[in-house]
C-alpha positions as CSV (number, residue, x, y, z in Angstrom):
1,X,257.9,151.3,197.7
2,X,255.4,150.4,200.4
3,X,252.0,151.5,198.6
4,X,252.4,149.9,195.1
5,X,252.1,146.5,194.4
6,X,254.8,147.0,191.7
7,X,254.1,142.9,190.8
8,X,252.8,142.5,187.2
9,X,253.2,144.0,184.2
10,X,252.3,147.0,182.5
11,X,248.9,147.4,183.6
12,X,246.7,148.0,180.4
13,X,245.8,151.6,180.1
14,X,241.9,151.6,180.7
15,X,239.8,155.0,181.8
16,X,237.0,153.8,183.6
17,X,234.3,156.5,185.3
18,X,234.8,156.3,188.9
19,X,232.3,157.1,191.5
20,X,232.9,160.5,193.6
21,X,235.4,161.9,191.2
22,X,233.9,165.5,190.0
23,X,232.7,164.4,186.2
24,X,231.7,167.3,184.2
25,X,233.5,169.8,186.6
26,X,233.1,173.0,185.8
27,X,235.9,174.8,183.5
28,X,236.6,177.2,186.3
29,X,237.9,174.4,188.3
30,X,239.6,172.7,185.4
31,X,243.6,173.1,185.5
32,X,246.8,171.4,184.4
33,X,248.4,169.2,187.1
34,X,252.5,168.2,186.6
35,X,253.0,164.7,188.2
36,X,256.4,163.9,189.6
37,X,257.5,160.0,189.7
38,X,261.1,158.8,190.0
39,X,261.1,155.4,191.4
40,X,258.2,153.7,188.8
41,X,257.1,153.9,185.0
42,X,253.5,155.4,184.6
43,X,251.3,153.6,184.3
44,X,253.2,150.7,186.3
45,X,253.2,152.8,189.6
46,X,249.6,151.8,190.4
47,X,248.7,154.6,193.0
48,X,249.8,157.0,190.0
49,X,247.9,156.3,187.2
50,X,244.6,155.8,189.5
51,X,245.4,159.3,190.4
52,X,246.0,160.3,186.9
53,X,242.4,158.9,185.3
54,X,240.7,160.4,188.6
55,X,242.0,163.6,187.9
56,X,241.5,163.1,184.2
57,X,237.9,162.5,185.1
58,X,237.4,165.5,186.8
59,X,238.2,167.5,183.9
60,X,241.9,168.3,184.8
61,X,244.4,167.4,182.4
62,X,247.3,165.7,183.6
63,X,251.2,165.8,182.9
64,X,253.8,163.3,184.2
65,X,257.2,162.8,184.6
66,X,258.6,159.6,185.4
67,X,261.5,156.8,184.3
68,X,260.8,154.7,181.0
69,X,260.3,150.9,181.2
70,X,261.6,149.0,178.3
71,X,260.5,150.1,175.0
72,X,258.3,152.5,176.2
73,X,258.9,156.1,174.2
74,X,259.8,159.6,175.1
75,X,256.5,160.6,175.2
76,X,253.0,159.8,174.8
77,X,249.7,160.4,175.5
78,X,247.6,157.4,176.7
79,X,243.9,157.8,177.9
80,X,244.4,161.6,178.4
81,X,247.4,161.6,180.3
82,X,251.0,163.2,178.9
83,X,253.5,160.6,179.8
84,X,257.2,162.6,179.6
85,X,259.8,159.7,180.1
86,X,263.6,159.7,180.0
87,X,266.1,156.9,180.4
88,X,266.4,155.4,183.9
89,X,270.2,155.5,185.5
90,X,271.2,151.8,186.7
91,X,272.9,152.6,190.3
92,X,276.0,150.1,191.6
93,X,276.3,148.9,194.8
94,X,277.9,152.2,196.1
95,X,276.6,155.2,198.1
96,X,278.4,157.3,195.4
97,X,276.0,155.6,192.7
98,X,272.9,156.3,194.2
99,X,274.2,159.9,194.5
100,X,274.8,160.3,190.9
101,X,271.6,158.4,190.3
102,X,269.7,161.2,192.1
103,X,271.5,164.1,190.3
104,X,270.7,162.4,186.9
105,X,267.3,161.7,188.2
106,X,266.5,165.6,189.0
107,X,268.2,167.0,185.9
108,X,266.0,164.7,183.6
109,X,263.1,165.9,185.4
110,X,263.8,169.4,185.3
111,X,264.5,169.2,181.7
112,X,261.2,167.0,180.7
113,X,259.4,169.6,183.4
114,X,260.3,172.9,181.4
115,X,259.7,170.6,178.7
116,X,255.7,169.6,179.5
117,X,255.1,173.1,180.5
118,X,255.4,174.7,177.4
119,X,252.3,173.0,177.3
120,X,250.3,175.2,179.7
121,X,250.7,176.7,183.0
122,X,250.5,174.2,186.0
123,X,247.6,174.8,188.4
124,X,250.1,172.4,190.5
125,X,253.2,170.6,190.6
126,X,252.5,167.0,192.6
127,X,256.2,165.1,193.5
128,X,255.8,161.7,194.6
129,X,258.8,160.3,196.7
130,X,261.2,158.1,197.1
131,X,263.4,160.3,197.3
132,X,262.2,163.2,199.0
133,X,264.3,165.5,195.9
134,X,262.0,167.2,193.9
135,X,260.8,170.4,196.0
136,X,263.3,172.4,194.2
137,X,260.7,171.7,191.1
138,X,257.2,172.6,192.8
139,X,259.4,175.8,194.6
140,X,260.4,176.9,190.4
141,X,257.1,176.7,189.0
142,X,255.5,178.5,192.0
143,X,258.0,181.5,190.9
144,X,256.8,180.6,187.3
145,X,253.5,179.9,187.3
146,X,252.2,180.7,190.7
147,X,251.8,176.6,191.1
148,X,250.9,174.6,193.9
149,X,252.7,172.1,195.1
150,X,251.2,169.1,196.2
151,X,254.1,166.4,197.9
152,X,252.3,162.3,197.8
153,X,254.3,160.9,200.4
154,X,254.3,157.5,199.2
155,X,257.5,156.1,201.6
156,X,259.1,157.3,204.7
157,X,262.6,157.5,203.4
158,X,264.3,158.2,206.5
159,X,263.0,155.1,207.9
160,X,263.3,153.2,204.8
161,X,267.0,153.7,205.3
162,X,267.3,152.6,209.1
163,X,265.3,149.3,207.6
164,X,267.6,148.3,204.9
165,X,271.1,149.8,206.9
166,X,270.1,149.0,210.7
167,X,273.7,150.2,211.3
168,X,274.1,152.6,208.5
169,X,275.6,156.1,209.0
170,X,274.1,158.4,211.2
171,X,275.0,161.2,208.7
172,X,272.9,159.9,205.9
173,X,269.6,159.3,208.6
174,X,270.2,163.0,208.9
175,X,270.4,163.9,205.5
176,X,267.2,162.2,205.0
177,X,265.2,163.2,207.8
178,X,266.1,166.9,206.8
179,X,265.0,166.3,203.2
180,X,261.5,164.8,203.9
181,X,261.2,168.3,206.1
182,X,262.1,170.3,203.1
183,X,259.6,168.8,201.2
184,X,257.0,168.3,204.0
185,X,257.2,172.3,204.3
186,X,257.5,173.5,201.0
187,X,254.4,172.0,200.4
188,X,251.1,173.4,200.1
189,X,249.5,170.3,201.3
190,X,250.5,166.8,201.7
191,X,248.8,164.0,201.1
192,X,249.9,160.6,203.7
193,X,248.8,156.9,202.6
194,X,248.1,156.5,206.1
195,X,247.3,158.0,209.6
196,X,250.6,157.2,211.1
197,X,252.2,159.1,208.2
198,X,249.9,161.7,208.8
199,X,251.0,161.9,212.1
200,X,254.5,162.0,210.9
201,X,254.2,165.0,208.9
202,X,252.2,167.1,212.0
203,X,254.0,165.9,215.0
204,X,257.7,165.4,213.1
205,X,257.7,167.7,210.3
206,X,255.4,170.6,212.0
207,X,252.6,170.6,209.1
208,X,249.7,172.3,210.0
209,X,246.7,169.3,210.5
210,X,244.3,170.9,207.8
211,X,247.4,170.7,205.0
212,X,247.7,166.9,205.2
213,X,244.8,164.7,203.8
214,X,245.0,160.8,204.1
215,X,244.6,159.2,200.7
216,X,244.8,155.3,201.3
217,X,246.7,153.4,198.2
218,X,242.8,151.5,197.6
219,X,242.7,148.4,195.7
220,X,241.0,149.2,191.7
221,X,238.0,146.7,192.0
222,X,237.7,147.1,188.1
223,X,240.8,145.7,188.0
224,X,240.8,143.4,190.7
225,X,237.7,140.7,189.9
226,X,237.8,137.4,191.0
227,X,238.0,134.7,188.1
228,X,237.8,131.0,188.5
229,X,239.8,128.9,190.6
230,X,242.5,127.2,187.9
231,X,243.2,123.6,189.7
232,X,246.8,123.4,188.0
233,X,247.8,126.5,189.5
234,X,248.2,124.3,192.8
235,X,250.6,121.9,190.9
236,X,249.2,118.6,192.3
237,X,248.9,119.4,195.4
238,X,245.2,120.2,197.5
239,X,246.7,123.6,198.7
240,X,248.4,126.8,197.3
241,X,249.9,129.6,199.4
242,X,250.4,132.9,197.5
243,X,253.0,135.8,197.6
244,X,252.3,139.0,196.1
245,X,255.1,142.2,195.7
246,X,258.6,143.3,195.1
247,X,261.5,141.3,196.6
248,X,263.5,143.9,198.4
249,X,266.0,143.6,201.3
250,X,263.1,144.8,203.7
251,X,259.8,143.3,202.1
252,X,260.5,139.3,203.7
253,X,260.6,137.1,201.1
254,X,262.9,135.6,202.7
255,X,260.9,134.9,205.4
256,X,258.1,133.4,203.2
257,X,261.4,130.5,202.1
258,X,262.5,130.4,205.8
259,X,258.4,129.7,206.5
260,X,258.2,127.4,203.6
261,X,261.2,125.2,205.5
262,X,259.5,124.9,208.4
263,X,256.2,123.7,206.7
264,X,257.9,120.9,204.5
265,X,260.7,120.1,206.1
266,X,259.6,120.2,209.8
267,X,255.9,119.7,210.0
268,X,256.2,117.4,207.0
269,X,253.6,119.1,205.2
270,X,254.3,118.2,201.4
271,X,249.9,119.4,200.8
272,X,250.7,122.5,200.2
273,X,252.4,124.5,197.0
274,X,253.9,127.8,197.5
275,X,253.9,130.7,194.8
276,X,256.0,134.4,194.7
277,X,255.0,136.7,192.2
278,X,257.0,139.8,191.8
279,X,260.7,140.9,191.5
280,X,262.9,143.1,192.8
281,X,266.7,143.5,193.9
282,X,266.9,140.4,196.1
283,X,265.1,138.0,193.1
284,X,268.3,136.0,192.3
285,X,269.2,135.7,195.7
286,X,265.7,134.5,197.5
287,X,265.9,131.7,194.0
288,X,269.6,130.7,194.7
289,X,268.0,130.8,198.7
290,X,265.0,128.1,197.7
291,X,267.6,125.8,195.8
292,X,269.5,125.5,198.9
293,X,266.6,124.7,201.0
294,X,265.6,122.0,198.6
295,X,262.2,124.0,197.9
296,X,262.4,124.0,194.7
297,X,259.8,121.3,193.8
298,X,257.4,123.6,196.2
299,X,258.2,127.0,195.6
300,X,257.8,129.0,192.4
301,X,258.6,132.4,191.8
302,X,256.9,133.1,188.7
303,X,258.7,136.8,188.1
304,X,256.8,139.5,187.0
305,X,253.5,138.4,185.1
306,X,250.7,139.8,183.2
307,X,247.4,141.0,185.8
308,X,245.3,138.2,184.1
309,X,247.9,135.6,186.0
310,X,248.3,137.5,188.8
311,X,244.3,137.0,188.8
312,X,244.1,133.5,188.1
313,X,246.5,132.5,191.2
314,X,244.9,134.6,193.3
315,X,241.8,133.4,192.6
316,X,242.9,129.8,193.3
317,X,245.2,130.9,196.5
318,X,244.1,129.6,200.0
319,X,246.3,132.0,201.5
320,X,248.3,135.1,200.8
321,X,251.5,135.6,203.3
322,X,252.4,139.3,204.0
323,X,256.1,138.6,205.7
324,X,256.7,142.2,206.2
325,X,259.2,141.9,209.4
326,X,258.8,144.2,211.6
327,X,260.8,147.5,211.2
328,X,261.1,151.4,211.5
329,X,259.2,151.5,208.2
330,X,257.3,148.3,208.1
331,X,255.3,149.1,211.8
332,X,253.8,151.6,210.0
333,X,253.8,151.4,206.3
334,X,249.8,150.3,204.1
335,X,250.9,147.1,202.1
336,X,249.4,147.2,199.0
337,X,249.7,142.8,199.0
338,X,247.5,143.0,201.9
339,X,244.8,145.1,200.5
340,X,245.0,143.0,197.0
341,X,244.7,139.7,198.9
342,X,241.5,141.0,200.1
343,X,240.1,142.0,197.0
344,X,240.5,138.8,196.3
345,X,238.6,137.2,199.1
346,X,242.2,135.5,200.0
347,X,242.3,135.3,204.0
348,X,245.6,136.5,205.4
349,X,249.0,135.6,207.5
350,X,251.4,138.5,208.7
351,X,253.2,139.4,211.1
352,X,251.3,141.9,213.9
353,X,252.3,145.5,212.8
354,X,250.2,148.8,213.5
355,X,249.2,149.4,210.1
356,X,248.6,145.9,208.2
357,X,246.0,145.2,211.8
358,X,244.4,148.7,210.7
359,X,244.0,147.5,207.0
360,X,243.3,143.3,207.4
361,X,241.1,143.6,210.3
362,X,239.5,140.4,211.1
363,X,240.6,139.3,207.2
364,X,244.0,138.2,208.7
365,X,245.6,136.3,211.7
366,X,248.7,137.7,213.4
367,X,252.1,136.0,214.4
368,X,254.6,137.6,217.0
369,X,256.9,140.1,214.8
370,X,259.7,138.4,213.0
371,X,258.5,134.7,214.4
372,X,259.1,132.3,211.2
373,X,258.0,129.4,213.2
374,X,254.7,130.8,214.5
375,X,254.0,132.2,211.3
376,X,254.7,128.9,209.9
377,X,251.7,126.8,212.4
378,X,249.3,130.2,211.9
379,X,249.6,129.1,208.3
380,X,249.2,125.4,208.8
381,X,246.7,126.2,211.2
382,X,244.6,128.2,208.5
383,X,245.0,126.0,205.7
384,X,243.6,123.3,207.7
385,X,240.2,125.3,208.6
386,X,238.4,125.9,205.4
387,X,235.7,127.4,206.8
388,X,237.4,129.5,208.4
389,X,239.3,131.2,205.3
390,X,236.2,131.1,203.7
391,X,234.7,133.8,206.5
392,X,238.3,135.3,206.5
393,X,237.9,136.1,203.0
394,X,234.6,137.3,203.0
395,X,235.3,139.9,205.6
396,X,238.4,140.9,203.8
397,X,236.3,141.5,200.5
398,X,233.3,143.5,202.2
399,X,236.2,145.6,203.8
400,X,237.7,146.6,200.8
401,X,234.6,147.1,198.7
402,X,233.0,149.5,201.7
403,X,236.0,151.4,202.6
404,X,239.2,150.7,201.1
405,X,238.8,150.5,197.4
406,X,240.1,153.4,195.3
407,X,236.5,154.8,194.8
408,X,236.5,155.5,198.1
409,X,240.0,157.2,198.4
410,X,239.4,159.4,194.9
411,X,237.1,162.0,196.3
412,X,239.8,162.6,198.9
413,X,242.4,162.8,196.1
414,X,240.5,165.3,193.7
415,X,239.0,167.5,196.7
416,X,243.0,168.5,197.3
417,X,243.0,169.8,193.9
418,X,239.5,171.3,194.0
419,X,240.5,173.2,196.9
420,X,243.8,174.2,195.1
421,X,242.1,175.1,192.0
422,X,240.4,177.8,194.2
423,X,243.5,179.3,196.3
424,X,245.5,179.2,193.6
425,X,243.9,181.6,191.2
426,X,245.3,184.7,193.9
427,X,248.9,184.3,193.2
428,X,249.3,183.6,189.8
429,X,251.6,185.9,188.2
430,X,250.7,187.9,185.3
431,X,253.7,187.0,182.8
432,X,251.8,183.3,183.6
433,X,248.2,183.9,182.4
434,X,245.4,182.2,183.4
């Protein structure tokens, strides 16, 4: 997914008091809220669990169903939050699995849904895609309980299909495009990561402008603090370049190797070290990709590692690369890298799409979509003009502490439900109670 950084571990489960979330709310506009996730583990899906301790914090109580990770448990409740888990399906390589991937996916969360309710009625039911399934779930517990439902449209899945199949069957676009409208309309209100989903929802889907609010996927700066620079980190070398996410078919790791090549192996620069934190389903091939570059003495992929390393090497990073090539979903997609690179103070190299300009601003420089070798000279370029990463970096920072950080986006987030809290209380139905 576009809007999680999905890169280290487990991130340890801390409530922290943020500012603009509705502390102390009155009990009138208390409620229960069911939270939907099928693609991540809670708390591992970032965007999630921030929502979940906002929400927590504004005296809602929370409810979510989502795949385990290894070893976690059935269920448990951690700072507040009821965390319903079942056991993820592994798909093949076929359309087929990913079909029965889906249908065991829904079925689980049906079942652990029924299951969390005989908690408490749900003020609302908030599904968070990929895939654009769970409607069906918000539609039963609005006949139920007289929920909301609230659809996070974390990915444009129609789009995110047309990225990783350019020539993939017309049918299956379809399919997808008239899901994402089932769930765009069966919502009560829909909350976008950005303004060009936002626009997607109105001008594609036909939502009415006042039911979509833009809730940006902002960088935690209590979790994000800059430590000290760690000097081995750069393995022997004056310079270290820094990748940050999940290795997908459509995320451009592969670029970041193919950039790498160019750097060493063309412009002959053997001053600068080169490390890939994250996984995903293209890990094994981007390594076996390195070793035949002969990178290997340049490039590490360090897997996915604990937030106190992901600190440290970004701390000690010159430069983070966002390769994102430019695609259907790419163009106009938030990455979550970008942002955390400028937490960080970590000036920027991407690729010129519509929505990483909106987010880096002047924290990042911009190479022709999908060229490796200009990409490769912006870097070189930047690496060799330290005060100008430094003033990169700086702007980067102030951006994200003045407008992008999560305690910015959180009032947005807990207003929906505020407002929801209200309208709802006219349609529940008696057999429900309050």
């Amino acid at each position: 997914m576009t809007e999680s950084s999905q890169t280290a571990e487990r991130p340890t489960a801390q409530r922290t008091t943020r500012e603009g979330s509705a502390k102390g709310a009155s009990p009138s506009h208390r409620g229960r809220i069911l939270i939907i996730v099928q693609n991540l583990p809670v708390p591992f899906d970032r965007r999630v669990w921030l929502e979940c301790l906002s929400l927590i914090d504004a005296g809602f109580t929370v409810a979510v169903v989502c795949p385990k990770a290894p070893g976690d448990p059935p269920y448990a409740k951690v700072n507040g939050v009821e965390l319903y888990k079942y056991r993820p399906y592994a798909p093949g390589g076929s359309g087929a699995s990913y079909v029965l991937e889906y249908l065991y996916s829904f079925l689980a969360t049906l079942t652990l849904s029924l299951k969390a309710s005989l908690r408490g009625r749900f003020l609302a039911v908030q599904s968070c895609n990929p895939p654009d399934l769970f409607w069906p779930i918000g539609l039963l517990f609005r006949i139920l309980h007289g929920s909301s439902f609230v659809f996070d449209h974390h990915d444009l899945c129609p789009e995110l299909y047309q990225s990783r199949f350019p020539n993939g069957n017309p049918f299956i676009y379809r399919a997808l495009r008239r899901m994402e409208r089932c769930t765009t309309r069966a919502a009560d209100h829909v909350i976008a990561t950005n303004d060009s989903y936002r626009h997607i929802a109105v001008e594609r889907d036909g939502i009415d402008p006042a039911c979509v609010t833009v809730v940006r996927t902002g960088p935690d700066l209590n979790r994000l603090r800059r430590t000290t620079a760690d000097a081995s980190l750069r393995r022997s070398r004056p310079h270290l370049v820094a990748y940050l996410g999940v290795m997908g078919p459509q995320d451009g790791v592969d670029i970041v190797l193919e950039m790498a090549d160019h750097v060493v192996h063309r412009l002959g620069r053997r001053d600068i070290s080169f490390t890939l934190i994250g996984s995903g389903d293209c890990f094994d091939e981007l390594v076996a990709l390195r070793d035949r570059l002969d990178l290997s003495d340049f490039v590490m992929f360090t897997g996915r590692i604990p937030d106190e390393e992901v600190a440290a090497v970004l701390s000690t990073a010159d430069v983070g690369i966002s390769p994102d090539p430019k695609n259907p979903l790419n163009d106009v997609s938030t990455m979550n890298k970008t942002m955390e690179y400028m937490a960080f103070a970590v000036p920027v190299v991407a690729f010129d799409l519509r929505e990483t300009r909106i987010s880096a601003g002047e924290a990042a420089v911009y190479a022709t979509p999908n060229d490796v070798e200009e990409l490769a000279q912006l870097l070189v370029e930047l690496i060799d003009d330290e005060p100008r990463r430094v003033s990169m970096g700086t702007a980067g920072r102030a951006r994200v502490e003045q407008e992008l950080a999560w305690d910015h986006q959180a009032p947005r987030y807990v207003g929906v439900y505020e407002q929801l809290a209200v309208t709802s209380r006219h349609r529940v139905p008696a057999a429900a109670g309050a």
